[in-house]
N, C-alpha and C positions, 0 to 999 in steps of 0.2 A: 472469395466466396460471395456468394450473391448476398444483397444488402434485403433486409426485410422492410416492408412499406413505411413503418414508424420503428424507432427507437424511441425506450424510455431513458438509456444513458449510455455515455462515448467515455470507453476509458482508453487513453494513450499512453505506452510504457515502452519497456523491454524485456524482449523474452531472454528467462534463464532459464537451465536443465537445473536444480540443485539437488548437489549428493550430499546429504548430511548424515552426518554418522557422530557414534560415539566409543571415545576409545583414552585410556587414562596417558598415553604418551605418544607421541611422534616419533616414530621411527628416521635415524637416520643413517649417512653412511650406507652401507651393505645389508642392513637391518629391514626386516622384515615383521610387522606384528597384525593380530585380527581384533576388529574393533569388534565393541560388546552388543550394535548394532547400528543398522542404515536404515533410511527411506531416499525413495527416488520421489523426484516432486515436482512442478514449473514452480517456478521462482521469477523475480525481477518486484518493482514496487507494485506500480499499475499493476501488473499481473494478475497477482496473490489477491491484491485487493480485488480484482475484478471476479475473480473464483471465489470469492467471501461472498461478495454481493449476491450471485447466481444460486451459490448454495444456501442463501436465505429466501429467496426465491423470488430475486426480479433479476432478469439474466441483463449485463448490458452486451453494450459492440466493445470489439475490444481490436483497438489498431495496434499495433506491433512491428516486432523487427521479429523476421522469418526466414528461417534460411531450407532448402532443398537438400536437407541431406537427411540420417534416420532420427536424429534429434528433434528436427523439424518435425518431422511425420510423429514422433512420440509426439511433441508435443501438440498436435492436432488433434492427435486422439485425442487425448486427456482433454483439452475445448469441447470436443465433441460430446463427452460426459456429459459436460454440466450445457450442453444446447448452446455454449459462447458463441455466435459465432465472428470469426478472426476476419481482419481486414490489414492481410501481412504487406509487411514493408519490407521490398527483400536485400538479402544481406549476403554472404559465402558462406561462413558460417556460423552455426547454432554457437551463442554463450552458454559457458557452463561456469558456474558455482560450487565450490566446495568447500562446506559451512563443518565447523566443530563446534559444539556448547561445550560449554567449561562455566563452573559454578556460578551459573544465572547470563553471565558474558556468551560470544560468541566471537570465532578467527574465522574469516573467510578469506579465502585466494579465488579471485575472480578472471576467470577467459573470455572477454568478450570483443563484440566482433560488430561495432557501430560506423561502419561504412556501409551508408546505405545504396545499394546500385539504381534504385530508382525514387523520384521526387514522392512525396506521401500523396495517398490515395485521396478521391477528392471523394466525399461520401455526402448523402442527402440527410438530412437532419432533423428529417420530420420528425414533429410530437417530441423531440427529445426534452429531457427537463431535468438535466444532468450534466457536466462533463467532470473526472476525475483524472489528473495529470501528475505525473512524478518530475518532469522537465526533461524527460528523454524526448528525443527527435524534436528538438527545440524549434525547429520551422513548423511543424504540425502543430506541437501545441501552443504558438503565439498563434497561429492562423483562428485554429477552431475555440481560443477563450472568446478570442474578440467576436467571432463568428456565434459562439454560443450567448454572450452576454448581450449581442444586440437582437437575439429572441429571449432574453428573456429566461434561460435555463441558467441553474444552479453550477457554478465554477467553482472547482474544489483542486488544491495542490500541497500535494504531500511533499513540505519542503525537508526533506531530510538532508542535504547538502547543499552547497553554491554550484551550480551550472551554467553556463555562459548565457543563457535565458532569464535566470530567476528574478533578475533587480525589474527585467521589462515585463517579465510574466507578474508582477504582484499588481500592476497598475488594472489585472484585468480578471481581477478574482473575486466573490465574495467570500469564499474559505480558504483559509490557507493555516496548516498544524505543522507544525515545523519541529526539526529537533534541534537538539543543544548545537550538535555541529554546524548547522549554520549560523547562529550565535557568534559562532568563535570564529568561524572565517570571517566575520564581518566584521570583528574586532568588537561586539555589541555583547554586554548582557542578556538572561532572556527576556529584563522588561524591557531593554533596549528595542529588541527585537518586536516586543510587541509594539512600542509606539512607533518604529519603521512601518510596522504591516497598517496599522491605523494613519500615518500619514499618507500611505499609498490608496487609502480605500477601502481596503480588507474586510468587509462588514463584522465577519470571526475568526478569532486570532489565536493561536498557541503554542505552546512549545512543550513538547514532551520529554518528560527528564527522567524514563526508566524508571525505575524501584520509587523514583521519588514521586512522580506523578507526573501531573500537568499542569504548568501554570496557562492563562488562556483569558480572553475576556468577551462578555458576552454582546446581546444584540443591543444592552444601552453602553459599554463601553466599559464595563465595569471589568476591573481585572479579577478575578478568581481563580480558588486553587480545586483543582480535582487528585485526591489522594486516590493512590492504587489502592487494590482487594491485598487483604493480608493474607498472604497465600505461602504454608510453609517453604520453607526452602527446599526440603527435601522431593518436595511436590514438582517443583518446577525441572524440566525438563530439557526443553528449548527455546530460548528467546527469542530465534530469527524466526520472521516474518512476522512478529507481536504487533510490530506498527502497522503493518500492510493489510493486517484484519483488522485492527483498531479502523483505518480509514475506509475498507470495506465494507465495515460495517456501519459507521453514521453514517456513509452512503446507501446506504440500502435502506437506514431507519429514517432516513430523510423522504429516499422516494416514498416509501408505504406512510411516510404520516407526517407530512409535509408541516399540518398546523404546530408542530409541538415546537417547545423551546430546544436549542440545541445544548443546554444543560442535558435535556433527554435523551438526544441520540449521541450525549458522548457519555452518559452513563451505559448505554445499550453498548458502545462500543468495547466500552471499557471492558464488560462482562464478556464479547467477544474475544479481546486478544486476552484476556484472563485463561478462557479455556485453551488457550492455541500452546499457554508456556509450556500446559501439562503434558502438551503432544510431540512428537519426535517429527522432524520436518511441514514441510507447507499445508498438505492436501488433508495429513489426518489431523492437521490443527483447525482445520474448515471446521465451523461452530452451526449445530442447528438451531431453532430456536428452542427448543428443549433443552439443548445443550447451556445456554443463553441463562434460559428460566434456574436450570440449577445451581449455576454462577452464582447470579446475583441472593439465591436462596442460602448457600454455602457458606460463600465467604461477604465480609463485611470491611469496607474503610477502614486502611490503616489508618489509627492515630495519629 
């Protein structure tokens, strides 16, 4: 797609189709059963976060794995929604996801399809003041941290696991929110991990621990905890994509209000993936800022 004069932020990921459904058993064998219901969604990390961002209303560029088949074109529409527009890296075919929630948890069996037929797309960079990376397409996103960081724009990485990038990707980030799983593949605690992200440079740093919250430390260094919204259990919904709006959205409370501490835009986010549990798959967990306001009005810090 054609590129627009400026960009205010470059998210890099990979595209998923995700069917999430809900249904009290797995069928197997010969067995046949009807879940009690679905949503169809785009999914991947970057993704999800990138549709957060847009539907709070700063749209970024969103580079991707894209493939030509009706997957692909679904999921074009669905960019075209929210005015995304894609900067596809092509592939054979569309990944799909197939997400189940189960009491606050989540089983996913994942299709994907990360052979990419051609080298990443080389895009202009103006005005941007942003880049948001999951560590897919790991040649694009070491290219555009280093490319972003020597203008100057905000580097952010959703480290949710180890990818053959990540130990060279941290030397070139000022955010990086990680979760427990990379923790444990590095053999590290989560303060371990924070003081890895701090010896690489990380300006902000944390590790999200589900139900339990986030540990995390701020712009002087200081480690602190962020408790989740106490939110019934009965209430909650679905979990997946909880982290990928959590990061779509201090990306977005970043862009719109740059002066603030990032205590602020990870309480903002926080109220984000708050409302996402409530919701059944990715699209209708998308949070307005109404949606936001009533969040934080609702529920209050667990204990």
């Amino acid at each position: 797609m054609d590129q627009r004069d400026a960009m205010d932020a470059l998210f890099i990921g990979q595209t998923y189709i995700d069917v999430t459904f809900l249904t009290d058993r797995i069928p197997s064998g010969d067995e046949k059963t009807v879940a009690q219901d679905y949503a169809v969604s785009f999914g991947g990390n970057a993704v999800t976060a990138a549709f957060c961002c847009a539907k709070l209303g700063i749209v970024p560029d969103l580079l991707t794995s894209l493939a030509d088949d009706w997957l692909g074109r679904m999921f074009l529409d669905m960019a075209a929604k929210y005015a995304i527009p894609v900067h596809g890296r092509k592939v054979k075919e569309s990944s799909l996801s197939f997400v189940i929630p189960n009491n606050g948890k989540r089983a996913i069996i994942r299709c994907r399809d990360v052979d990419y037929l051609h080298p990443f797309p080389t895009l202009r960079l103006n005005g941007i003041r942003a880049l948001h990376l999951d560590g897919h397409q790991g040649d694009a996103a070491i290219h555009y941290a280093k490319a972003c960081r020597e203008m100057g724009a905000l580097v952010s990485l959703d480290g949710g696991g180890l990818r053959s990038n990540t130990i060279e990707l941290l030397s070139h980030l000022d955010v990086a929110i990680c979760g427990e799983r990379l923790a444990e593949q590095l053999n590290l605690d989560d303060k371990g991990l924070l003081e890895l992200l701090k010896q690489k440079g990380v300006r902000i740093g944390g590790v999200t621990r589900g139900e339990h919250g986030m540990l995390w430390y701020d712009e002087s260094g200081t480690i602190r905890t962020q408790p989740p919204l106490s939110v019934p259990s009965a209430a909650i919904i679905d979990t997946n994509g909880a982290g990928d709006v959590f990061h779509g959205a201090y990306m977005y409370s970043y862009l719109a209000r740059p002066a603030l501490p990032w205590e602020s835009h990870f309480e903002f986010a926080r109220a984000a993936s708050t409302h996402k549990i409530q919701k059944l798959g990715n699209e209708a967990g998308l949070p307005t800022m109404n949606d936001i306001t009533s969040v934080m009005q609702k529920f209050r810090p667990a204990a």
